[in-house]
C-alpha positions as CSV (number, residue, x, y, z in Angstrom):
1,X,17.7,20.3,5.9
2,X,20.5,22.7,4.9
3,X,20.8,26.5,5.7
4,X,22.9,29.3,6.2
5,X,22.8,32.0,8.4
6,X,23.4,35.7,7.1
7,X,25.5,36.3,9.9
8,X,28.7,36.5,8.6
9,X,30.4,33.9,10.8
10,X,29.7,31.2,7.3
11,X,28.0,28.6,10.1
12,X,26.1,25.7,7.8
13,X,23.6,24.1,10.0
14,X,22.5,20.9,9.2
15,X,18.9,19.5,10.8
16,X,18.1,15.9,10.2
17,X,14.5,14.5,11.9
18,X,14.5,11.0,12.2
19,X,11.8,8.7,14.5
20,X,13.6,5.9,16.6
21,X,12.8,1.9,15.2
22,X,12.2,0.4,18.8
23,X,10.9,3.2,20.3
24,X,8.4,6.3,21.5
25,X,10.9,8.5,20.4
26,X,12.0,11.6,17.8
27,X,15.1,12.7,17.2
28,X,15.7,16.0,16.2
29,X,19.7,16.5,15.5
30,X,21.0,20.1,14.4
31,X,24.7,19.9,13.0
32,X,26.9,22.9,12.9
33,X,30.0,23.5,10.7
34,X,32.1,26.4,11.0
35,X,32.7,27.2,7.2
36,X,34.8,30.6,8.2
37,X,38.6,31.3,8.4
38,X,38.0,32.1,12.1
39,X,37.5,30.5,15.2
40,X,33.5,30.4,16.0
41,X,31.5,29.6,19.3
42,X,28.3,27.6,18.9
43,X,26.2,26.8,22.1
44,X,23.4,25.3,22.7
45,X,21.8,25.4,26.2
46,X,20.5,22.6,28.1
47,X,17.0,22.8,28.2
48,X,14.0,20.4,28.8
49,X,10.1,20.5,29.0
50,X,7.8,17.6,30.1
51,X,3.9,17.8,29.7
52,X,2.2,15.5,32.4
53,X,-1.5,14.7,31.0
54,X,-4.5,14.0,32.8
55,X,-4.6,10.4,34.3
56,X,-8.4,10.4,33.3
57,X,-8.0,10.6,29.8
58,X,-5.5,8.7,29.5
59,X,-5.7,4.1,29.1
60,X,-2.9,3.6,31.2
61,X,-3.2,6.7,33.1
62,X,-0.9,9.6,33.6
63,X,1.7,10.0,30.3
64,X,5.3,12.1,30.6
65,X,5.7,14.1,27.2
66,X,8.8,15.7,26.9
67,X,11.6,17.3,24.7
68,X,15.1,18.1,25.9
69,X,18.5,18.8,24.4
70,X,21.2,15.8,24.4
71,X,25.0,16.6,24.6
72,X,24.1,20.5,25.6
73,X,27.0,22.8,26.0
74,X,29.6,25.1,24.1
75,X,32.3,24.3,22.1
76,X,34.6,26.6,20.4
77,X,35.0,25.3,16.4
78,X,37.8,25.8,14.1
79,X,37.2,26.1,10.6
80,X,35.5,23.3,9.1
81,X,34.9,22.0,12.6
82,X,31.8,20.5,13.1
83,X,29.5,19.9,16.5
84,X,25.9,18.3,16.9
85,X,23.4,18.6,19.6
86,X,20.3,16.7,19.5
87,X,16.4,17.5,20.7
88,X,14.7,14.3,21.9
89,X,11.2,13.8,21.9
90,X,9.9,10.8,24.2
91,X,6.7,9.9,24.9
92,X,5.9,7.4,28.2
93,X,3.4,6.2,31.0
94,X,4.4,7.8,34.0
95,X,5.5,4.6,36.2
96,X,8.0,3.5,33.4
97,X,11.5,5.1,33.8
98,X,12.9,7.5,30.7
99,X,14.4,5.7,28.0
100,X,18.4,5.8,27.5
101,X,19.4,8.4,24.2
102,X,21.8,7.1,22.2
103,X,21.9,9.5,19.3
104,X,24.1,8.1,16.9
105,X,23.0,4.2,17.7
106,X,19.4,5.5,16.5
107,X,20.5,7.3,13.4
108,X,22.5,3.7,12.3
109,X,19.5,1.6,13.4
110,X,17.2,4.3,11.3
111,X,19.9,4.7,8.2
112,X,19.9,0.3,8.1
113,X,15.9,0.2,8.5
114,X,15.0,2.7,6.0
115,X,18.2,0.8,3.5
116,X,16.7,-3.1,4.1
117,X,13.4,-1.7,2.9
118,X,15.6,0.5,-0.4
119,X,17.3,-3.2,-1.0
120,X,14.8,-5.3,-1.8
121,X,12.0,-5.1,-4.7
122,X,14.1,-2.6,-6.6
123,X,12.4,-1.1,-9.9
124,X,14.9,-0.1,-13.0
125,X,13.1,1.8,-15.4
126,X,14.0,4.9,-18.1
127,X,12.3,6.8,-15.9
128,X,14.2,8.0,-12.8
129,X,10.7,9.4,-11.5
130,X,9.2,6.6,-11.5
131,X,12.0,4.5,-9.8
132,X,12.3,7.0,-7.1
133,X,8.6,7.1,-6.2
134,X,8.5,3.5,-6.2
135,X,11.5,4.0,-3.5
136,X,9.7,6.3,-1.2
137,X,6.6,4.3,-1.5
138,X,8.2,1.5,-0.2
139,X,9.7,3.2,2.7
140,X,6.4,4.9,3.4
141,X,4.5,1.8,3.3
142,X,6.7,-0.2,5.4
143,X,7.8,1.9,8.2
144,X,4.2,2.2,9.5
145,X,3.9,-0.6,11.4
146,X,3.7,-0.4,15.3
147,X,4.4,-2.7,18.1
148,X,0.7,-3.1,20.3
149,X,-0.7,-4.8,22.7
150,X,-2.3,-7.1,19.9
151,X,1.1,-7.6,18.3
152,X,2.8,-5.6,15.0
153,X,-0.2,-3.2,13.3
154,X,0.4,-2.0,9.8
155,X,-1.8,1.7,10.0
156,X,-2.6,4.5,8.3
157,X,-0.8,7.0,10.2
158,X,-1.5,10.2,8.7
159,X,-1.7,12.1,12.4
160,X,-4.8,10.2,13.0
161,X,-5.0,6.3,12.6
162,X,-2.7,4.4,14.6
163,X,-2.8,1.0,16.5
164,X,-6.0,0.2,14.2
165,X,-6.4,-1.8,11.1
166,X,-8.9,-1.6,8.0
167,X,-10.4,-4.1,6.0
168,X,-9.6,-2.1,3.1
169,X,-6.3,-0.4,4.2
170,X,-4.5,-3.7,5.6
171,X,-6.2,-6.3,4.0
172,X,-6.9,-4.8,0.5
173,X,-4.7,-2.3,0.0
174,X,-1.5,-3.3,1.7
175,X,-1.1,-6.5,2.5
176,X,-0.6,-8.4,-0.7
177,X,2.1,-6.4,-1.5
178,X,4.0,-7.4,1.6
179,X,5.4,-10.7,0.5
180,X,6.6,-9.2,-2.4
181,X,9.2,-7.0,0.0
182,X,10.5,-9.8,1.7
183,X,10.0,-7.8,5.3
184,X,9.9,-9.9,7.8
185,X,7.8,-7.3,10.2
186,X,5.6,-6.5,7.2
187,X,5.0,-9.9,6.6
188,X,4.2,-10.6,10.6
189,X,1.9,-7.5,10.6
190,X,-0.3,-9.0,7.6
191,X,-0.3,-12.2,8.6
192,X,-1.6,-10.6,12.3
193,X,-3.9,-8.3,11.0
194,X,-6.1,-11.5,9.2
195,X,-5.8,-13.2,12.7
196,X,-7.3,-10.3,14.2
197,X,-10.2,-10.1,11.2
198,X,-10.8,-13.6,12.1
199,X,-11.2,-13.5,16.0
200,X,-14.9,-12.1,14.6
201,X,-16.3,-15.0,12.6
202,X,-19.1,-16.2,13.9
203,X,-21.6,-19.1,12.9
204,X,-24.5,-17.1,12.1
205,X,-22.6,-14.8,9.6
206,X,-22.8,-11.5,11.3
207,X,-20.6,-9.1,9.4
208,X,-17.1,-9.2,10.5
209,X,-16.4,-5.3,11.8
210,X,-14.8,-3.0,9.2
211,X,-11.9,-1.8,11.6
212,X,-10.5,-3.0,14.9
213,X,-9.1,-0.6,17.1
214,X,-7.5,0.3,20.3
215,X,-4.6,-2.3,19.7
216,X,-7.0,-5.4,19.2
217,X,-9.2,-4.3,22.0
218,X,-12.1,-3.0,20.0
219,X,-13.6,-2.4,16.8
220,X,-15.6,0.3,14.3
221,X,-18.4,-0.5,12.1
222,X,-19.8,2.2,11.9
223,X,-20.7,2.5,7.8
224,X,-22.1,-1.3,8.2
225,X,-20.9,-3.8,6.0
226,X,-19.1,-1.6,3.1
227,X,-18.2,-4.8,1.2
228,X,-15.6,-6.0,4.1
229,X,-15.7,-9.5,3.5
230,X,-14.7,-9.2,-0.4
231,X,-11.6,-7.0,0.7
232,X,-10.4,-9.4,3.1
233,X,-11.0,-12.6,1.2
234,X,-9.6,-10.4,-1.9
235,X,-6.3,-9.9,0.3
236,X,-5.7,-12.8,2.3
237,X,-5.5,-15.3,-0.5
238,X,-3.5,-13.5,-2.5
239,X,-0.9,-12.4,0.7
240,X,-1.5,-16.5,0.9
241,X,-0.3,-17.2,-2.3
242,X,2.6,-14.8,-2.8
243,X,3.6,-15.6,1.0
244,X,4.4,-19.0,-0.2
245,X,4.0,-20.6,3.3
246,X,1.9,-23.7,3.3
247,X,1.2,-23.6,7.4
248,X,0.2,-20.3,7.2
249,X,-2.1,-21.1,3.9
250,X,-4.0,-23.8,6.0
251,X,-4.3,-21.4,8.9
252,X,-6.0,-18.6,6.6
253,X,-7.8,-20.8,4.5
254,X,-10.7,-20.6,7.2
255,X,-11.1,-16.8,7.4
256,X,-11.1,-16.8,3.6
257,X,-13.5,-19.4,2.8
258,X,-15.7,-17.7,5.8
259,X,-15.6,-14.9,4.0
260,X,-16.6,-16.2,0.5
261,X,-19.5,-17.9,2.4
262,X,-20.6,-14.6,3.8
263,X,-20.9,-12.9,0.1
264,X,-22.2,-16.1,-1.5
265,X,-25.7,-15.5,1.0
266,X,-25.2,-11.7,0.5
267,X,-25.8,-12.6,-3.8
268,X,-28.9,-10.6,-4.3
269,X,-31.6,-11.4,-7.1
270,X,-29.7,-9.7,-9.8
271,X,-27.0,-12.0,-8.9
272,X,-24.0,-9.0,-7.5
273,X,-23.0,-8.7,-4.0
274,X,-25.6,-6.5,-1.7
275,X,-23.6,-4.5,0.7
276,X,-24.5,-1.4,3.2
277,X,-21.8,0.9,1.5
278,X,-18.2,1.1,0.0
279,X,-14.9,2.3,1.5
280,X,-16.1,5.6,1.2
281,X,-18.4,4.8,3.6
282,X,-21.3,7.0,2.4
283,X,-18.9,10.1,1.2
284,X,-20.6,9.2,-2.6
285,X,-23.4,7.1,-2.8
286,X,-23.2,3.3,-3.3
287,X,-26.2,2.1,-3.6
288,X,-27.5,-1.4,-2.2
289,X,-24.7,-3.0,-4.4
290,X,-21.4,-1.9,-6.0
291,X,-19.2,-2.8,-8.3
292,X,-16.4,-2.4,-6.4
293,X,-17.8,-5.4,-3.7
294,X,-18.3,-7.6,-6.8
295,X,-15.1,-7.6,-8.4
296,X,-13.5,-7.9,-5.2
297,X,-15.6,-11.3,-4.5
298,X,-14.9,-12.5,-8.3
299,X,-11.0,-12.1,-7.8
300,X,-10.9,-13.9,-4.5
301,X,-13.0,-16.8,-5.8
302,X,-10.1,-17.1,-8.6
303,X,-7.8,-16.8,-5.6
304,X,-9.2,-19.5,-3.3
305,X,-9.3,-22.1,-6.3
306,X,-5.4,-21.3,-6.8
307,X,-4.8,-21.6,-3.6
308,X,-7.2,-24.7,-2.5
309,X,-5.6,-26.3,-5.1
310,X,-2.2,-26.3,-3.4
311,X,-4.1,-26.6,-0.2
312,X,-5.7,-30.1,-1.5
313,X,-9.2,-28.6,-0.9
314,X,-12.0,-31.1,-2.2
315,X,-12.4,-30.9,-6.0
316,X,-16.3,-30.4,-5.4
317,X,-15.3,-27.1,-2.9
318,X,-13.1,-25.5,-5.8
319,X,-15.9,-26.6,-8.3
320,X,-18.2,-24.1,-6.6
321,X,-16.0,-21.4,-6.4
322,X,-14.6,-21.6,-10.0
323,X,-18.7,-21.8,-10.6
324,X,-19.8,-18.5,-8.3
325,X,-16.5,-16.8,-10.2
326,X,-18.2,-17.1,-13.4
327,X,-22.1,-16.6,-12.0
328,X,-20.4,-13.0,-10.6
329,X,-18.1,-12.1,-13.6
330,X,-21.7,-12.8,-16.0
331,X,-23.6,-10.8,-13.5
332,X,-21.3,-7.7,-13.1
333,X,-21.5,-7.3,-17.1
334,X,-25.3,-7.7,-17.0
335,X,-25.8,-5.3,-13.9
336,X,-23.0,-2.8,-14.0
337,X,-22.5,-2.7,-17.7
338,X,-24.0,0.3,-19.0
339,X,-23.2,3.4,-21.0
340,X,-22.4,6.5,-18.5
341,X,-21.5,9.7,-20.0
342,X,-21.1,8.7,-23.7
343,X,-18.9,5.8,-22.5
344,X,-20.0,1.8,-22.4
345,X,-18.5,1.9,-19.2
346,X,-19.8,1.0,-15.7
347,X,-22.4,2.4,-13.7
348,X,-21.2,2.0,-10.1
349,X,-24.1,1.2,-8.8
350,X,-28.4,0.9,-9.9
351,X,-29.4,4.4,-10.5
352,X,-25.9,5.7,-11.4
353,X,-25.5,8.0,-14.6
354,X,-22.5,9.9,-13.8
355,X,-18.9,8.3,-14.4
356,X,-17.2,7.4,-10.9
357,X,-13.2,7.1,-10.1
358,X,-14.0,3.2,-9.3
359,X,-15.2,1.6,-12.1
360,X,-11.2,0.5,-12.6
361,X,-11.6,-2.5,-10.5
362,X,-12.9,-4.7,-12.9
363,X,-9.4,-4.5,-15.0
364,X,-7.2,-5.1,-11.5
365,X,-9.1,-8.5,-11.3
366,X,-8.8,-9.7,-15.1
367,X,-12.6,-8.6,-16.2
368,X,-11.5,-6.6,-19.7
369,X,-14.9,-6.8,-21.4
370,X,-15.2,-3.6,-21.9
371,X,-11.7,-2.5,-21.5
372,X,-11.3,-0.2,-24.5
373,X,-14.4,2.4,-23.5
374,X,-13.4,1.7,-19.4
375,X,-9.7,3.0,-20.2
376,X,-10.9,6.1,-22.8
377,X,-13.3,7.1,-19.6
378,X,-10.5,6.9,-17.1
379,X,-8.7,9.0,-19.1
380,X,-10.9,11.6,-20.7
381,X,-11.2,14.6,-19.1
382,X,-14.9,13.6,-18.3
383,X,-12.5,11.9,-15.1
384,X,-9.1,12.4,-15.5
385,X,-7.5,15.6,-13.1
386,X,-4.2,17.0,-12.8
387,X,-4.3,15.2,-9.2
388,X,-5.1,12.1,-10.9
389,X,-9.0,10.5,-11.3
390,X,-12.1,12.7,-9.5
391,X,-13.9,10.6,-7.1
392,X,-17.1,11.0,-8.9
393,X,-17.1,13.2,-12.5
394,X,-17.8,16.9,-11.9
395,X,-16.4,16.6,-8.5
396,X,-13.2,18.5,-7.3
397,X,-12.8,15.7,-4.4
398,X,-10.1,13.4,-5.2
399,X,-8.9,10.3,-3.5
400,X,-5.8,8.4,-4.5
401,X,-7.0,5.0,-3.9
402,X,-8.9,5.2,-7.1
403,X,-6.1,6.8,-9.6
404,X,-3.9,3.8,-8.4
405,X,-6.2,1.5,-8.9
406,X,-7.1,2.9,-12.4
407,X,-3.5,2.9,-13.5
408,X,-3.0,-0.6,-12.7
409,X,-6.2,-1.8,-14.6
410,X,-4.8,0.2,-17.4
411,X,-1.3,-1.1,-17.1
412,X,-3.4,-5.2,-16.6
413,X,-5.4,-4.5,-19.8
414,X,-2.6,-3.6,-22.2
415,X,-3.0,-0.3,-22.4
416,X,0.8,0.7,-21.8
417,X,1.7,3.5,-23.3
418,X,-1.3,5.9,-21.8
419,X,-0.8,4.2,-18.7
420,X,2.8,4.9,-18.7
421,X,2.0,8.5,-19.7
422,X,-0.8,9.1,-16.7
423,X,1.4,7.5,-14.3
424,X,4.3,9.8,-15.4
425,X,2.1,12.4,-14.6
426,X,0.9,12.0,-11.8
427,X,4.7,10.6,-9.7
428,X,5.9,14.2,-10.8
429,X,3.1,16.0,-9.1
430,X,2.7,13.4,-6.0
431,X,6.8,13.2,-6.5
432,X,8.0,17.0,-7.3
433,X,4.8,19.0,-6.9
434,X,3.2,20.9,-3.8
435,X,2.3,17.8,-1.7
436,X,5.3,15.4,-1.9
437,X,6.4,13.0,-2.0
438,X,4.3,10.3,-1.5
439,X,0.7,8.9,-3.1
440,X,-1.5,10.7,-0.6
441,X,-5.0,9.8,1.1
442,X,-7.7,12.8,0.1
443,X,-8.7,16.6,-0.5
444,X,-10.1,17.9,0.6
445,X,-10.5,15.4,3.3
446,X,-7.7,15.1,5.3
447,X,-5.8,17.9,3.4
448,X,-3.4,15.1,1.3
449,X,-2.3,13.6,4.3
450,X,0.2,11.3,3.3
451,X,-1.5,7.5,4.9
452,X,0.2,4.4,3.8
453,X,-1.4,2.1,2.2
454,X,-1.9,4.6,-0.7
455,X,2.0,3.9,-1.0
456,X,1.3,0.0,-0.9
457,X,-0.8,0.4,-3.9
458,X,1.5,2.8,-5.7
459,X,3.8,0.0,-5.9
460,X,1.2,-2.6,-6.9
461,X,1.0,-0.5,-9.8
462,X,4.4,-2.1,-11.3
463,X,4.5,-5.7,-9.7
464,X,1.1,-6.5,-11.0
465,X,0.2,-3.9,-13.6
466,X,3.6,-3.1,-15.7
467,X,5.2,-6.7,-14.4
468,X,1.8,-8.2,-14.5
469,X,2.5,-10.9,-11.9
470,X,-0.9,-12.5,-10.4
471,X,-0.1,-15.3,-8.0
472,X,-1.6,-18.7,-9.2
473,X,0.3,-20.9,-6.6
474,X,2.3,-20.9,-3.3
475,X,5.7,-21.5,-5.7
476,X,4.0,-19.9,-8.6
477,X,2.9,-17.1,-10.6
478,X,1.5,-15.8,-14.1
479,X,3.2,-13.2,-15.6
480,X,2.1,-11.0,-17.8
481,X,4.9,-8.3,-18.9
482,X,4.5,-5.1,-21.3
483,X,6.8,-2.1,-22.3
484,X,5.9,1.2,-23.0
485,X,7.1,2.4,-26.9
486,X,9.7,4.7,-25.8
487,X,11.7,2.3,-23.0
488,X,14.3,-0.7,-24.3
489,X,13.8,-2.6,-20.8
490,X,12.3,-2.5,-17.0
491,X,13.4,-5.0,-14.3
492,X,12.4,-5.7,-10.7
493,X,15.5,-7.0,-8.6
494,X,15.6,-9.0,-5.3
495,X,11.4,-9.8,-4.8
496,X,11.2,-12.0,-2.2
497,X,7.9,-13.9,-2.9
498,X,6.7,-17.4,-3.5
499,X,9.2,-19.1,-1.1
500,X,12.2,-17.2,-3.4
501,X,14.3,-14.2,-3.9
502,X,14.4,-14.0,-7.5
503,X,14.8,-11.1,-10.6
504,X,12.5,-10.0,-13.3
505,X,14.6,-8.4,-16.1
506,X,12.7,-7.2,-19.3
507,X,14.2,-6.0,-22.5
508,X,12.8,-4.9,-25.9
509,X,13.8,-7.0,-28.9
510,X,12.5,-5.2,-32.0
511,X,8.6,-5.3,-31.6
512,X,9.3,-8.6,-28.8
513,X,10.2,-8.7,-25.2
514,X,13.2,-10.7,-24.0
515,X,11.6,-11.5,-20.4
516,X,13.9,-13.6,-18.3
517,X,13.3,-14.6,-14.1
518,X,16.8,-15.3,-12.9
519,X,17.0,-17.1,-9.3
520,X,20.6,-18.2,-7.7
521,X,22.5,-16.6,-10.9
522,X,20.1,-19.4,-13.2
523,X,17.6,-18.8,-15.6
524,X,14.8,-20.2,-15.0
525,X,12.5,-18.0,-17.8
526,X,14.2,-16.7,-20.4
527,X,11.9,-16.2,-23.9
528,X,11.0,-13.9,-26.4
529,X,7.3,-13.2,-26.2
530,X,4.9,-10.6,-27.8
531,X,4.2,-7.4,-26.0
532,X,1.2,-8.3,-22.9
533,X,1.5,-12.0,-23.5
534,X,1.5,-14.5,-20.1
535,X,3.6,-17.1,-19.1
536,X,3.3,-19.1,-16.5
537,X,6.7,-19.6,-13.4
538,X,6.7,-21.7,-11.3
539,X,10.0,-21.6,-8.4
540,X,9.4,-25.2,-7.0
């Protein structure tokens, strides 16, 4: 943050904010340049506040909060001479002595942490919004993660969720993108977040809790069972799969087929998934069944026969779920299907006759039977906002989540070039608008705040919409690529999933795509293939 004083001495002062990545503690660092023709004094005096809070409100009793100025004093510049003083924020129980500053050792650590996450999964398309919101969203996504008591914690943030993970959040949302950025403290975070969701399975099928909290210690289920057990099946076999890691497979097999066990006895008559809520736990009605739940349940049926197939799972056990896939995909037409609003739709849920933001989900799980009316009423402005899909149509409240769910099942079914144009839209307002620059959670709830998962699924929007990846195997994927009209190519460099750090480079050959995966300098994939057409790599 840049600015100039109108004081006449030309001072430029510089302030960079940066949080520390091994500790409780903010850096604030203000950078002064003397930009005169004269000598100029700059002094900064050498102050410090702590705040002691109350030992009864607090889990470990009495904390120290306090801000003070590092490398205080007064220096006398010459022109273009700079100095910089720092403010330090620290945060710490009381018996546990005050942290050693190191300014510029943080910055460095901060500078390499934020680059490691701009290395990896890099997207190259026309459009340099696009690239750069993809950039953010993976530094937002991946820099909330916090060291607890019950290990590395992938959360929210937002000012308000910390320490605590979601079965939507974490196990939908975020994690099975992880692999696919090659972080090793991502990865960790996932992988502890299942172990945590499974510490609650029990053998009478009680609902596992929708959040646990407090570090580990505890959990919220306060909306019931809002379709939990779909998310997390949904997300661990495909973090599974795209992990690549066979011990780790076996180890979250059992939550996962726990799971698909606790939605195959919650199959109501009408043969969809009964369930208390959704994620918005009660903010728009759900009904005693979703659509959302469903879909969720039909993708990680497809996902568990993938991955028991690499696991060796009994051909009678992947049978089933290949069987229950199709049962659910036949019963989501027959009880969703419907027309809503002059569009052969979705209704979300029995009794619903006005279009809602998450009827997408069918197209992020590979159900495009009525893809062609589903994508008109995403877009239409029946749904469509300039802040991306209303929550419900005729409703100002918008949540994220939804519009980047939408423009992936766009992007899955085909339908690039709207996609493309939507999406364009709605990086420059999330990018370059009045709320940047990230995806964002809410309004009016929450006022926008900026949580991080949102920024996980922003990202999913490429690798498995535009990219079209969908992991079929521990070493393997389909891939299912597409190019909007006006761009001659679109790559993704440096993924790291599968068990392989490999490319994805796309180019337009007259009305074909050249689509090639490159690992080690070799080309493993390299063919001409129609616009939206799969093909199947496998990195073994």
């Amino acid at each position: 943050i840049d600015s100039v004083p109108g004081d006449g001495h030309g001072v430029r002062l510089r302030r960079t904010i940066l949080p520390s990545t091994s500790g409780p503690l903010v850096l604030e660092t203000y950078t002064f340049t003397n930009g005169g023709v004269s000598e100029t004094a700059v002094e900064v005096e050498n102050t410090q506040k702590i705040v002691r809070t109350s030992a009864a409100r607090g889990v470990a009793g009495e904390y120290l909060i306090s801000a003070e100025v590092v490398d205080a004093g007064a220096k006398t510049l010459r022109p273009g001479e700079s100095v910089s003083f720092a403010i330090a924020f620290t945060a710490r129980e009381a018996a546990i002595a005050k942290p050693a500053i190191d300014v510029k050792a943080e910055e460095k650590a901060r500078r390499d942490r934020v680059e490691s996450f701009l290395s990896k999964l890099r997207l190259e398309t026309p459009d340099p919004v696009l690239n750069t919101e993809f950039a953010f969203a993976k530094i937002r996504t991946t820099e909330s993660i916090y060291e607890t008591k019950g290990g590395l914690m992938h959360g929210p943030g937002g000012g308000a969720y910390y320490a605590a993970i979601w079965a939507n959040d974490q196990a939908e949302y975020t994690n099975p993108f992880f692999p696919f950025l090659g972080d090793a403290t991502g990865n960790e975070s996932a992988i502890n977040a299942f172990h945590h969701f499974a510490r609650y399975m029990n053998p009478d099928y009680k609902p596992i809790p929708s959040s646990i909290i407090a570090e580990g210690s505890g959990f919220w289920n306060g909306a019931g069972d809002r379709g939990d057990m779909s998310m997390i099946a949904y997300g661990a076999s495909r973090f599974a799969l795209a992990y690549g890691d066979r011990a780790t497979a076996e180890e979250l097999w059992k939550l996962i087929s726990w799971c698909l066990e606790y939605c195959r006895r919650k199959v109501n008559a009408d043969g969809v998934v009964a369930s208390d809520s959704d994620e918005l736990e009660g903010r728009f009605p759900a009904g005693k069944a979703n659509l959302n739940t469903s879909s969720l349940y039909y993708d990680a049926l497809n996902s568990a026969v993938f991955l028991g197939r690499e696991l060796e799972r009994p051909e009678a056990e992947l049978h089933q779920y290949a069987q229950q896939a199709e049962a659910i995909h036949v019963a989501i037409e027959r009880y969703f299907g419907a027309r809503v609003q002059g569009f052969d739709a979705y209704r979300y849920y029995a009794g619903n006759d006005v279009l809602r933001a998450w009827i997408s989900t069918p197209l992020t799980v590979g159900i495009f039977d009525r893809k062609e009316s589903l994508i008109q009423a995403l877009f239409s402005p029946t749904l469509w906002t300039e802040d991306g899909l209303a929550s419900q149509a005729g409703s100002q409240t918008f949540w994220d989540r939804a519009t980047l769910y939408g423009l992936r099942g766009a992007l899955a079914a085909g339908e690039t070039d709207r996609a493309i144009e939507f999406l364009g839209k709605y990086s420059r307002r999330r990018l370059l608008g009045e709320h940047v620059p990230y995806p964002v959670e809410a309004w009016p709830e929450g006022n926008q705040r900026h949580l991080a998962a949102e920024s996980a699924l922003y990202c999913r929007i490429f690798t498995e919409g535009l990219f079209g990846i969908r992991p079929i195997g521990l070493r393997s994927f389909r891939l299912n690529p597409s190019l909007p009209t006006g761009w001659d190519h679109a790559n993704l460099r440096d993924i790291h999933a599968f068990g392989a750090v490999f490319d994805i480079t796309i180019s337009r050959v007259g009305e074909k795509l050249q689509v090639e995966v490159i690992r080690d300098n070799r080309r493993l994939i390299s063919q001409v293939i129609e616009n939206g057409k799969a093909i199947n790599v496998e990195l073994r």
